[in-house]
C-alpha positions in Angstrom: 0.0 0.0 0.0 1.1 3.5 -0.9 -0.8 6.5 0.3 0.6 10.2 -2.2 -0.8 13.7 -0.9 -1.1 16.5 -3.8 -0.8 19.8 -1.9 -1.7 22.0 -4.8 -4.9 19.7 -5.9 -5.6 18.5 -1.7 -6.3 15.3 -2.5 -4.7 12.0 -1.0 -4.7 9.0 -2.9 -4.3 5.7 -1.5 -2.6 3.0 -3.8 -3.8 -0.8 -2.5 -2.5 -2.3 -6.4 0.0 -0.5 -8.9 0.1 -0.8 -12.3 -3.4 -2.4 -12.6 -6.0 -0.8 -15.5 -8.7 0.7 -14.2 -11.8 -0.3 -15.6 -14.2 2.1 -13.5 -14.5 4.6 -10.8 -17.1 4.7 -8.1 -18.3 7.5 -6.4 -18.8 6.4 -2.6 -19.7 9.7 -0.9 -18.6 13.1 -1.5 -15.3 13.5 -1.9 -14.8 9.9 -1.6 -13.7 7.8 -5.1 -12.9 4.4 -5.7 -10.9 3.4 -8.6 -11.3 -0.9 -9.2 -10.0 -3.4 -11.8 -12.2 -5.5 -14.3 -12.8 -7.9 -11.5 -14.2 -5.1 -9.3 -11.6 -5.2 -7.0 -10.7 -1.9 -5.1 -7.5 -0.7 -6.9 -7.0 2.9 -5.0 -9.3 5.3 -3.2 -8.9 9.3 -3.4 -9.9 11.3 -1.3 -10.4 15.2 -2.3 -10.5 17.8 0.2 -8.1 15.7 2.4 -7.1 18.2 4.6 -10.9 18.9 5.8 -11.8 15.0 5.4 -8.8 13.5 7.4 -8.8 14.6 10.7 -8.8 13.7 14.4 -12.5 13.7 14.7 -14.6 11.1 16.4 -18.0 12.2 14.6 -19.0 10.3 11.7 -22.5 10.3 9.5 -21.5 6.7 8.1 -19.0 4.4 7.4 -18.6 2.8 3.9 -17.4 -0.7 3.4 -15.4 -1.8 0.7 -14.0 -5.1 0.7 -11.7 -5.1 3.7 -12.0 -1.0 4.3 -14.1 0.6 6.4 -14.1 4.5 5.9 -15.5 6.9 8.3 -16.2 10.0 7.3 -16.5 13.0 8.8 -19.7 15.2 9.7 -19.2 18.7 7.6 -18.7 21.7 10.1 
């Protein structure tokens, strides 16, 4: 697993398989996109806004499963 930050763009993107072809992208919630192969496995997940959507907050609205991954996400301000 490889996790890459873009400061300019503030998004995070979280690599679980490189060099696989994407075959489509899934929006989960706002801000929250899943990338998968042609087997629907979860290739990478990016995360936009990532400063405002990770942070040391206890308050979720829901949590997504994908596969193994459970994201919490936070409640907007």
């Amino acid at each position: 697993m490889e996790i890459t930050y873009d400061k300019k763009a503030d998004a995070m993107y979280i690599y679980f398989q490189k060099g696989v072809k994407i075959a489509r992208t899934v929006e989960l919630a706002d801000l929250l996109i899943a990338d998968l192969d042609k087997k629907g496995k979860v290739i990478g997940v990016e995360v936009l806004a990532a400063s405002n959507q990770i942070k040391n907050n206890k308050k979720t609205t829901k949590t997504k499963n994908i596969g193994l991954f459970n994201f919490s996400l936070p409640l907007p301000a």
